[in-house]
MIPAZA-743261 format. One line per field, with one value per residue: residue number from 1; residue in three letters; chain; x, y, z of N, C-alpha, C, O, CB in turn. Coordinates in steps of 0.02 Angstrom, whole numbers, plus 50000, padded with zeros to 5 digits. Glycine has a CB too. Example, Ala and Ser with C-alpha at 12.3 -4.5 7.8 and 13.67 -1.06 7.14 Angstrom:
BEGIN
pos	(1,2)
code	(ALA,SER)
unit	(A,A)
n.east	(50660,50642)
n.north	(49716,49888)
n.up	(50390,50354)
ca.east	(50615,50684)
ca.north	(49775,49947)
ca.up	(50390,50357)
c.east	(50660,50645)
c.north	(49835,50002)
c.up	(50390,50394)
o.east	(50712,50670)
o.north	(49834,50057)
o.up	(50423,50402)
cb.east	(50565,50704)
cb.north	(49776,49970)
cb.up	(50452,50286)
END
This chain:
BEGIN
pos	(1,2,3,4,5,6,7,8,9,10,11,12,13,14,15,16,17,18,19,20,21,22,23,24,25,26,27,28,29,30,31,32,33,34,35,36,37,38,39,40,41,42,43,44,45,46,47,48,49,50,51,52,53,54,55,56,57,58,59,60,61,62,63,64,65,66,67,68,69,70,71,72,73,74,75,76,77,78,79,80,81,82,83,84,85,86,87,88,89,90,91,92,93,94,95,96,97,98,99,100,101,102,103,104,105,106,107,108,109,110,111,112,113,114,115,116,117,118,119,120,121,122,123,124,125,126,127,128,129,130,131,132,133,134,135,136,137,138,139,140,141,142,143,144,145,146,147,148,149)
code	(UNK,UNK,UNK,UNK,UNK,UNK,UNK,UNK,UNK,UNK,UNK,UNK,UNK,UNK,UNK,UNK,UNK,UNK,UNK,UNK,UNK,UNK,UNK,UNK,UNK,UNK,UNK,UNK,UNK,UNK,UNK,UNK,UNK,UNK,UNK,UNK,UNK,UNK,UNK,UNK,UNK,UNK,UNK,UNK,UNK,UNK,UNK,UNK,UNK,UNK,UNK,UNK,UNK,UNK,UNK,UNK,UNK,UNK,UNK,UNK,UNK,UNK,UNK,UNK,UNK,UNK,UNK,UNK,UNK,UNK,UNK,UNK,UNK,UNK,UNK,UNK,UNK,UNK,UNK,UNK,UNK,UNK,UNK,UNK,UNK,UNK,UNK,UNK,UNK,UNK,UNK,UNK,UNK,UNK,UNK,UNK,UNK,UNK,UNK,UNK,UNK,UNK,UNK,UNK,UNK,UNK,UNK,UNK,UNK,UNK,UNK,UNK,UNK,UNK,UNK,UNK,UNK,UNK,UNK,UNK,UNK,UNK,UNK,UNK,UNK,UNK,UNK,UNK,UNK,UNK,UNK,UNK,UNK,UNK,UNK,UNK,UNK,UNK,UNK,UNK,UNK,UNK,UNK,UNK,UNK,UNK,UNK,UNK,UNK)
unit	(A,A,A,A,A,A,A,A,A,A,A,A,A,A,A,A,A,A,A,A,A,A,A,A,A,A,A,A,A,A,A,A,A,A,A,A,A,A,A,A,A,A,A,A,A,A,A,A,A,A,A,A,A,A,A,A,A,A,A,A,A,A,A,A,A,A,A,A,A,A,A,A,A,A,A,A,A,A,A,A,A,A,A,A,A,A,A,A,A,A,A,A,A,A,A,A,A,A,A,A,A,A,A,A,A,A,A,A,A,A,A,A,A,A,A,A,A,A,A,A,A,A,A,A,A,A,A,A,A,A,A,A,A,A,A,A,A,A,A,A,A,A,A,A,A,A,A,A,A)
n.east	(50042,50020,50117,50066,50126,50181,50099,50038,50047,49892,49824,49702,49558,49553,49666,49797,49904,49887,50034,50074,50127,50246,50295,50408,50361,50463,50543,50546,50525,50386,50329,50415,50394,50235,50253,50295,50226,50112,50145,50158,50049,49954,50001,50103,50256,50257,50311,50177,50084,49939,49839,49679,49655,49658,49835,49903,49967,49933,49974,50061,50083,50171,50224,50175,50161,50286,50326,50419,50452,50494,50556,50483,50320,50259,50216,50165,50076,49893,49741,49624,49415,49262,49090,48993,48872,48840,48994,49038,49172,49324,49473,49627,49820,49917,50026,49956,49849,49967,49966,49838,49789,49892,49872,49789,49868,49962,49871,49802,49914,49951,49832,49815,49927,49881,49771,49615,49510,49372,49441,49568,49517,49458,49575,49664,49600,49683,49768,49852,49855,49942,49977,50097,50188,50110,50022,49856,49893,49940,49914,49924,50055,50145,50276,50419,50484,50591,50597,50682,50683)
n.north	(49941,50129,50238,50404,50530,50485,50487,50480,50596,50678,50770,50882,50925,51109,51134,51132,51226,51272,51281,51366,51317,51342,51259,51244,51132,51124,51000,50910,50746,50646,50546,50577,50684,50659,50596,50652,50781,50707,50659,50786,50860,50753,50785,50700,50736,50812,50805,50792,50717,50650,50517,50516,50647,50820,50879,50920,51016,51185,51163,51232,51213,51263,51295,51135,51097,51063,50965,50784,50640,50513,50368,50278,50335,50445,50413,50271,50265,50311,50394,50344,50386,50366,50354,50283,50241,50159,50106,50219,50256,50342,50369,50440,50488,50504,50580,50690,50730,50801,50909,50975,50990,50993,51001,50896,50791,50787,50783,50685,50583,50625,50590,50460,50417,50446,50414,50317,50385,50496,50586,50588,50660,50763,50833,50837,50931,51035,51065,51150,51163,51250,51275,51374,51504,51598,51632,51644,51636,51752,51823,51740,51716,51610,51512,51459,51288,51184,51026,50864,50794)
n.up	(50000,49937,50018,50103,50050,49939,49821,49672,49517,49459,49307,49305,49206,49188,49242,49144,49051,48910,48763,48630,48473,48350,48184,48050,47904,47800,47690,47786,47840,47796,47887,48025,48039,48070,48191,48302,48298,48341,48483,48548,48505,48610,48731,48787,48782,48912,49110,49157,49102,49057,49048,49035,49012,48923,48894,48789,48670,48582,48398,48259,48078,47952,47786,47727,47589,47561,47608,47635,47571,47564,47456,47349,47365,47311,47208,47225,47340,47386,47420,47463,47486,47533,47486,47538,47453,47323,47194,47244,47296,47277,47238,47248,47187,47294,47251,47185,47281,47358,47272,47280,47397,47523,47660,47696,47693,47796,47892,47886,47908,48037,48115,48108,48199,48326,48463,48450,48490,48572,48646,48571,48436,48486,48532,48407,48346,48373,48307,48172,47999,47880,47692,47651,47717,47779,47908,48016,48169,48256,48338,48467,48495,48433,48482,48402,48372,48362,48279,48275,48117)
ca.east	(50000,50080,50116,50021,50179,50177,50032,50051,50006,49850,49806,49648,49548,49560,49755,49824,49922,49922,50049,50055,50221,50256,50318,50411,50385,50506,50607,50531,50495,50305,50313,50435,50372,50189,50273,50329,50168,50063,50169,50145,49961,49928,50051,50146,50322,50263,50302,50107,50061,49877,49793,49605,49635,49704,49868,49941,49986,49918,50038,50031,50131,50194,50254,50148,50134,50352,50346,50457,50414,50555,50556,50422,50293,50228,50171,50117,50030,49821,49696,49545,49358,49206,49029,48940,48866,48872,48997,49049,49241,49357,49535,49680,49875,49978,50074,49890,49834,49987,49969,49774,49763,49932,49866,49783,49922,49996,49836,49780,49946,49945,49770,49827,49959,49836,49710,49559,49419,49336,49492,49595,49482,49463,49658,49679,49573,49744,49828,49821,49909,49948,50037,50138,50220,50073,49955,49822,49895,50004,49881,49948,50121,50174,50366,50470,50490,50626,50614,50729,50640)
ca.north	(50000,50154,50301,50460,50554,50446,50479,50506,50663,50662,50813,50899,50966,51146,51153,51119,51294,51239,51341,51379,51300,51352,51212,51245,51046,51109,50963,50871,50689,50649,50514,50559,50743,50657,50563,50727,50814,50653,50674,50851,50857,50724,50803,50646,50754,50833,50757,50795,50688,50604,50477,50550,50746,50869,50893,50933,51108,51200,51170,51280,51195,51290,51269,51077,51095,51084,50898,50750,50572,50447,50298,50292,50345,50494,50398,50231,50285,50326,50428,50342,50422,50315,50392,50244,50239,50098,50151,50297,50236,50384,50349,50483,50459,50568,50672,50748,50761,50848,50966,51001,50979,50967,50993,50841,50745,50778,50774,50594,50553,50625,50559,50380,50407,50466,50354,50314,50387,50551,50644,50624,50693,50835,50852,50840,51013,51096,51061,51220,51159,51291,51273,51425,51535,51641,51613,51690,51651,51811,51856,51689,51720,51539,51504,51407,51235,51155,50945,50825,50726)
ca.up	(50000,49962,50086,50094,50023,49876,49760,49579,49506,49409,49290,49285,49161,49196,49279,49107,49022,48828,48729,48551,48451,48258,48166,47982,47880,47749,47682,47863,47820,47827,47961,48072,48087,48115,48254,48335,48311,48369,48514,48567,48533,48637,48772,48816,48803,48968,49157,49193,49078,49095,48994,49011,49023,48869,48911,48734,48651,48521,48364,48193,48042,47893,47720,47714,47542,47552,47653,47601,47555,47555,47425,47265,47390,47290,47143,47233,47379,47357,47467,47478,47515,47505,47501,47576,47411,47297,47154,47280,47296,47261,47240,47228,47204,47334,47218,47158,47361,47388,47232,47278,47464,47555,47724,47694,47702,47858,47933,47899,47956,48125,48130,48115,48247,48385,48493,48406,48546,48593,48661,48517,48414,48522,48531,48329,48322,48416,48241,48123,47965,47817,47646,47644,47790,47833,47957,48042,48223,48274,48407,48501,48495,48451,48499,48363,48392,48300,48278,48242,48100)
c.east	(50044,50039,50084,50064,50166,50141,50075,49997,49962,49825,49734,49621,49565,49635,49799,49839,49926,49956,50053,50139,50234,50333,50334,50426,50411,50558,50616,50513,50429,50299,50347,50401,50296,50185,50265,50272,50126,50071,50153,50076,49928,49967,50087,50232,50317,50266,50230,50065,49999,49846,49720,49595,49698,49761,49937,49938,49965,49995,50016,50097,50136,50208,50237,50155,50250,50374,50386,50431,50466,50520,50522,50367,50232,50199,50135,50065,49958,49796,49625,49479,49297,49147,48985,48886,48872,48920,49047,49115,49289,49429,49583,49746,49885,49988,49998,49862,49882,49988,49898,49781,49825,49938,49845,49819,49946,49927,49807,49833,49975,49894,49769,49874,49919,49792,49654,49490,49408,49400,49536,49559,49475,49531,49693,49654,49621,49767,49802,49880,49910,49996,50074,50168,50174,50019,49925,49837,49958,49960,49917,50010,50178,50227,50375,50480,50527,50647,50664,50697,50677)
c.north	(50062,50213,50368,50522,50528,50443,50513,50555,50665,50741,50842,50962,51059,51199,51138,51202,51257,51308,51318,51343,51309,51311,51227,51164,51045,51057,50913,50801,50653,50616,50514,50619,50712,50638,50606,50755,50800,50686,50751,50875,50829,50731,50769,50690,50811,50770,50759,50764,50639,50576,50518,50618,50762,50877,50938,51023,51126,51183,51184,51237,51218,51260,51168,51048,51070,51015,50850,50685,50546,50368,50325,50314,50383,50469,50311,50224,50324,50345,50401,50377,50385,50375,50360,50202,50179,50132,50214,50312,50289,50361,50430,50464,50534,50611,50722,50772,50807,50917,51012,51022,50975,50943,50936,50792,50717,50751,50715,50590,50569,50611,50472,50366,50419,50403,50356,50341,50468,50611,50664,50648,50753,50894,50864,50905,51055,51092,51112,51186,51209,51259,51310,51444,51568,51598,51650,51693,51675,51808,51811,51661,51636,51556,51418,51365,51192,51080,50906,50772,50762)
c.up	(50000,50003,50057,50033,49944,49811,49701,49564,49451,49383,49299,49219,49143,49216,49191,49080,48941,48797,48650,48532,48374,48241,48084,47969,47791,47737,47738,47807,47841,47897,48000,48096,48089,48182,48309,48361,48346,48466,48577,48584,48595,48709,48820,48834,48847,49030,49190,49150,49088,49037,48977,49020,48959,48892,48863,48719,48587,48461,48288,48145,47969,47853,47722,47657,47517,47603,47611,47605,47525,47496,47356,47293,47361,47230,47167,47296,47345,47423,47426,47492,47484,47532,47552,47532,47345,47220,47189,47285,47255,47269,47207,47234,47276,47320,47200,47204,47368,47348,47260,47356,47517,47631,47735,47726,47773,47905,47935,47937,48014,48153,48158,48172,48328,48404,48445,48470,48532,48591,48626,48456,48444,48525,48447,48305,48344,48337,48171,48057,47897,47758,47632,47686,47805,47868,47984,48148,48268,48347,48477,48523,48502,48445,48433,48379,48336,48317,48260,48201,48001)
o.east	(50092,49981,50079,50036,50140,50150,50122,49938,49986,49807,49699,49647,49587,49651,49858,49793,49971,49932,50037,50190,50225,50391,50284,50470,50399,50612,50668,50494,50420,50276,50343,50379,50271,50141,50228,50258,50095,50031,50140,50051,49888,49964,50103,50263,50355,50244,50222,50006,50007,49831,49707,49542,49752,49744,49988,49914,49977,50053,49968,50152,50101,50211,50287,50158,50269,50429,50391,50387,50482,50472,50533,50332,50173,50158,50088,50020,49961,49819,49590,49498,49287,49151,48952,48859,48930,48892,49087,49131,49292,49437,49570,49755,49861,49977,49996,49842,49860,50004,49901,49776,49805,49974,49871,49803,49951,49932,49788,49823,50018,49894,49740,49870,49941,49781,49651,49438,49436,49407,49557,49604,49494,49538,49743,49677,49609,49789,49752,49940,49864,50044,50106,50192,50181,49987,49952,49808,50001,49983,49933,50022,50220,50243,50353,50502,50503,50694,50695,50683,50664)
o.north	(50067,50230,50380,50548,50563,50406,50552,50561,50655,50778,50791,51013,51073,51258,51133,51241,51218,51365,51265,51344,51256,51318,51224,51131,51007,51062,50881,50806,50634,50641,50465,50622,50753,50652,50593,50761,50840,50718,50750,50897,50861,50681,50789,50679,50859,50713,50730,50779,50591,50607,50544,50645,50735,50896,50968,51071,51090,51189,51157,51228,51189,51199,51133,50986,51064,51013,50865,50675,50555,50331,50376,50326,50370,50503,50289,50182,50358,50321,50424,50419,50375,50419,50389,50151,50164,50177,50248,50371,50278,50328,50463,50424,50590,50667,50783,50830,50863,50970,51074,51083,50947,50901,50909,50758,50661,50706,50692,50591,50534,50613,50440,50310,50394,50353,50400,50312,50496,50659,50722,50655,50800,50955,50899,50933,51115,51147,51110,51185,51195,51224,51287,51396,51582,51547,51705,51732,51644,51790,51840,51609,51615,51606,51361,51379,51172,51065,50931,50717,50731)
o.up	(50038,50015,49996,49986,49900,49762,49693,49581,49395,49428,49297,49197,49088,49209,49207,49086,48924,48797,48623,48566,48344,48262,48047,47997,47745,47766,47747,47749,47899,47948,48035,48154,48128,48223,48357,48421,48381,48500,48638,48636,48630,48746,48876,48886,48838,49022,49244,49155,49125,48987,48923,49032,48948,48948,48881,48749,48539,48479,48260,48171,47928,47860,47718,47654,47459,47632,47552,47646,47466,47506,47323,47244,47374,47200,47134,47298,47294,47474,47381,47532,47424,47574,47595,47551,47330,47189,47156,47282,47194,47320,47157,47279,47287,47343,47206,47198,47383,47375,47263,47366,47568,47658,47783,47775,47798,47946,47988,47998,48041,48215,48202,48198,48380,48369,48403,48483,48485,48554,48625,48415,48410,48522,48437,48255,48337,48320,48135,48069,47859,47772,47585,47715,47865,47854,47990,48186,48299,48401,48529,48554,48542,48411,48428,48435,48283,48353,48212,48225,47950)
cb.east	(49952,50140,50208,50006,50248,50166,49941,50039,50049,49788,49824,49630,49495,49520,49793,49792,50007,49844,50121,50036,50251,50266,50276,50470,50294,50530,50668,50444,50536,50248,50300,50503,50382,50157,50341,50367,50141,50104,50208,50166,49922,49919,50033,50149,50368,50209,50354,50079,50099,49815,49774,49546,49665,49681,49867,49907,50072,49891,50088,50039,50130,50234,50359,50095,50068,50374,50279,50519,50345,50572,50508,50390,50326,50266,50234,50147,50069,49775,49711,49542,49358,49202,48991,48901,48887,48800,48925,49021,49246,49337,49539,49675,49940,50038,50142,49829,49841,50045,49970,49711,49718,49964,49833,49781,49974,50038,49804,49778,49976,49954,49732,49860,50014,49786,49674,49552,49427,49297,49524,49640,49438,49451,49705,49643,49501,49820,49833,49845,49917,49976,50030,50117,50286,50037,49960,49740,49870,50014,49780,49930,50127,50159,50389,50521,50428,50694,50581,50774,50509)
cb.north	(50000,50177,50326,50494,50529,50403,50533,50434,50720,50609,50806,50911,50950,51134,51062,51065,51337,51202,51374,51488,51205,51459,51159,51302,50980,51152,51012,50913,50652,50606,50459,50540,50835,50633,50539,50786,50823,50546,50666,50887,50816,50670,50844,50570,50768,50881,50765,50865,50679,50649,50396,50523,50802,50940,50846,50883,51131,51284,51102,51399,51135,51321,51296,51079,51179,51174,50856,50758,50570,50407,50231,50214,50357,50551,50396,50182,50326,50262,50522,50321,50504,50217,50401,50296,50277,50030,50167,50307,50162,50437,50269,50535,50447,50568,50658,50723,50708,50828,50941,50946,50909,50998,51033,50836,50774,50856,50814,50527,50533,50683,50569,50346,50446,50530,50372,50222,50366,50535,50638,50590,50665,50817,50774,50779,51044,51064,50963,51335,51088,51363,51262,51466,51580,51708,51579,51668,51608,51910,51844,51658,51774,51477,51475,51414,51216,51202,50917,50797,50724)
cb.up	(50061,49900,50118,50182,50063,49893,49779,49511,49496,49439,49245,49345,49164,49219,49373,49071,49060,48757,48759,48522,48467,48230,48188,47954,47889,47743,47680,47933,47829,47776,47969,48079,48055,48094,48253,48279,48274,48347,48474,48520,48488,48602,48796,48747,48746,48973,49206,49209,49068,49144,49029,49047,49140,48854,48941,48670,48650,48529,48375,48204,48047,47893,47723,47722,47518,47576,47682,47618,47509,47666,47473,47207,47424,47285,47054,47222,47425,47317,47473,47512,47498,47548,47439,47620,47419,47277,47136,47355,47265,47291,47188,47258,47124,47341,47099,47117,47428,47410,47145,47254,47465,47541,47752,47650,47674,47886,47934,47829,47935,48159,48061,48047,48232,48365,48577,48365,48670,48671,48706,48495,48407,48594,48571,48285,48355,48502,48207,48166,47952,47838,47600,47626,47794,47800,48004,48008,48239,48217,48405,48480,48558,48414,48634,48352,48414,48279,48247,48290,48133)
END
């Protein structure tokens, strides 16, 4: 049994500070910077870390449209979208997602790295991704955050 001293520190909803982090994924490689991002969102690379409370940080990611894709990737990878529909089965390669849609991209795959319930879903709305350098969040004064990926 342990001692009174002893308890583990459990977050609560409300005690959490989330900060803002601006992320450039020029020349970044898709899946290690979703790793990173996964990561952050879901605010495991804090020591207050809690399974069932937000603990993650807003994070803004630039130039998307400027990501990297190791191997043949860009011409045999496909983006799926079904209607439900019979017939409805949409198929896209990559290279045409990342020409049309780049944010796309990243964002399935920090989607697929996250839990599948309620909270990451909730935690995947922190993720602002742009294809260029501007953004609309000055007011929020995100701090630079530079990855190793």
């Amino acid at each position: 049994m342990p001692t009174p001293s002893s308890k583990s520190y459990q977050a609560r909803p409300g005690q959490v500070e989330q900060r803002w982090h601006l992320v450039d994924a020029q020349d970044k490689v898709l899946g290690r910077l979703a790793v990173q991002l996964a990561t952050i969102l879901t605010g495991k690379h804090r020591p207050t870390y809690t399974p069932h409370v937000d603990t993650g940080d807003y994070v803004v990611v630039l130039n998307a449209a400027h990501v990297k894709l190791t191997g043949n990737k860009t011409n045999t990878r496909t983006h799926q979208s079904y209607s439900g529909y019979p017939g409805g089965l949409k198929t896209v390669s990559l290279q045409q997602v990342l020409k049309t849609h780049p944010d796309r991209v990243i964002l399935r795959a920090v989607r697929c790295m996250m839990p599948k319930n309620r909270l990451a879903r909730k935690m995947l709305k922190k993720l602002k991704i742009y294809p260029g350098t501007e953004h609309p969040h000055q007011a929020q004064n995100p701090e630079p955050l530079e990855l190793s990926c």
